[in-house]
Every structure is written in structure tokens, then in C-alpha cells.
C-alpha atoms as a printed R data frame, in Angstrom:
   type eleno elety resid chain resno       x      y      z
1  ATOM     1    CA   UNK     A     1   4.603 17.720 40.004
2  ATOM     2    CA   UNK     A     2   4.122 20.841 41.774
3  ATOM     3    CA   UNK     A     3   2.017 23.728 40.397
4  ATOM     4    CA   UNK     A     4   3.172 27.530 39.521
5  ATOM     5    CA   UNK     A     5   1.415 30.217 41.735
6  ATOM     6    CA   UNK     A     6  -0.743 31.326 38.845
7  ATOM     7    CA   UNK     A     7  -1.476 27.487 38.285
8  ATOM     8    CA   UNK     A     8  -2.498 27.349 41.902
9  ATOM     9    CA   UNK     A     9  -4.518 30.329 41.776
10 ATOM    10    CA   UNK     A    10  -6.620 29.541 38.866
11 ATOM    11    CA   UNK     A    11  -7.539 25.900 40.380
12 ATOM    12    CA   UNK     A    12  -8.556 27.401 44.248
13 ATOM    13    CA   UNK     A    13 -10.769 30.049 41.604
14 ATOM    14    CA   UNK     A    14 -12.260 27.048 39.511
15 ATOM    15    CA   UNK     A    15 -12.760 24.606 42.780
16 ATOM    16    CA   UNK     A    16 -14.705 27.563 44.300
17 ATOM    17    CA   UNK     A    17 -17.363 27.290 41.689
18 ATOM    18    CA   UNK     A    18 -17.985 23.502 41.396
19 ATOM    19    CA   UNK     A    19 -21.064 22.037 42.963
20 ATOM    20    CA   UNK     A    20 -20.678 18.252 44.851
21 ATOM    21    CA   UNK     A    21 -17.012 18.522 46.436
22 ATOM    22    CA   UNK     A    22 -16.974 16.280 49.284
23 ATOM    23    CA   UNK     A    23 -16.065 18.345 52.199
24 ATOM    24    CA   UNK     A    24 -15.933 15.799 54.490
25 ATOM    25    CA   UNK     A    25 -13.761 13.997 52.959
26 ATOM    26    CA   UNK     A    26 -10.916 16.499 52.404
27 ATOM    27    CA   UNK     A    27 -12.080 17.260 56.265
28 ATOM    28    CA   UNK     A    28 -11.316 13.699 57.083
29 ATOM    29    CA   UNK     A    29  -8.081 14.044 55.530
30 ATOM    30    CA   UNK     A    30  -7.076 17.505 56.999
31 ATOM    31    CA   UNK     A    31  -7.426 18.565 53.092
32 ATOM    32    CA   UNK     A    32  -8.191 22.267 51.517
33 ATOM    33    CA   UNK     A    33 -11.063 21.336 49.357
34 ATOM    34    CA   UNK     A    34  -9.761 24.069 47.142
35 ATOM    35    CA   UNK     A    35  -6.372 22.392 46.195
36 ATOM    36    CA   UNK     A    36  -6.372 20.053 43.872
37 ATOM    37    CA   UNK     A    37  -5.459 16.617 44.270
38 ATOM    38    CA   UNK     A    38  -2.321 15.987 41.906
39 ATOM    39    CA   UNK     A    39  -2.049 12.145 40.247
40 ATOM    40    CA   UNK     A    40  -0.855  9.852 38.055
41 ATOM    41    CA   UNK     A    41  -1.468  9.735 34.677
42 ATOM    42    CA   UNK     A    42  -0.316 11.044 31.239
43 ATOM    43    CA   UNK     A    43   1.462 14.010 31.578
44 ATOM    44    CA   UNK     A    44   0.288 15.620 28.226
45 ATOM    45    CA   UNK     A    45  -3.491 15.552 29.384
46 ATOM    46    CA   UNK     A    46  -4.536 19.277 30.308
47 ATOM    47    CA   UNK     A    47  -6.801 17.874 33.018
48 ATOM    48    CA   UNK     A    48  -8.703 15.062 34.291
49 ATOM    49    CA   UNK     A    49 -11.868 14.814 36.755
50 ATOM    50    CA   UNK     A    50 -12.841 11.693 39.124
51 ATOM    51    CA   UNK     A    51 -14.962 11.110 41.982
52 ATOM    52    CA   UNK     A    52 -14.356  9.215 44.759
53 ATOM    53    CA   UNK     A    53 -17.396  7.242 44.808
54 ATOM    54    CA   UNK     A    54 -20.849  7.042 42.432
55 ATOM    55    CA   UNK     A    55 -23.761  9.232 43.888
56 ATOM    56    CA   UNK     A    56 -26.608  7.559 44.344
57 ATOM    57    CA   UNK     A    57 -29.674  8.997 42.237
């Protein structure tokens, strides 16, 4: 799946505002942090949100 330029756009605006994006890890993995990560799932969904690990409190 690959994402219009407007698509693309809006996501690099909305990642810019979220708090807790791990860096490093899109670092580690020679990753914009602003680009999402496309996956599986349904295609219907508008959008879906994970973490790579629980945060300890």
C-alpha cells in the first residue's frame, strides 16, 4: 500500500505532534520517525495505533 502525497503529508504533520515516539528505535532502523509504519490488517480500518513495547509506569 503506498500513500498519496497529501496522505503522506498529513501523517509527517500528525507524527510531529505526538508525544512518546521512540526515536531510537526508528534510529536503530535508519527510520524517519515521521513516516508511518504501513501493516497488515483490515483494509477498511481508517487507522490503527501500536507500540512496540509497554512503558513501564
Amino acid at each position: 500500500m503506498s500513500l498519496t502525497p497529501r496522505q503522506q503529508e498529513k501523517f509527517r504533520a500528525l507524527a510531529a505532534e505526538i508525544e512518546g515516539i521512540d526515536i531510537e528505535v526508528y534510529k536503530r532502523f535508519e527510520r524517519d520517525p515521521l513516516e508511518p509504519i504501513i501493516g497488515l490488517g483490515k483494509p477498511n480500518l481508517r487507522i490503527g495505533f501500536f507500540r512496540a513495547r509497554p512503558r513501564a509506569r
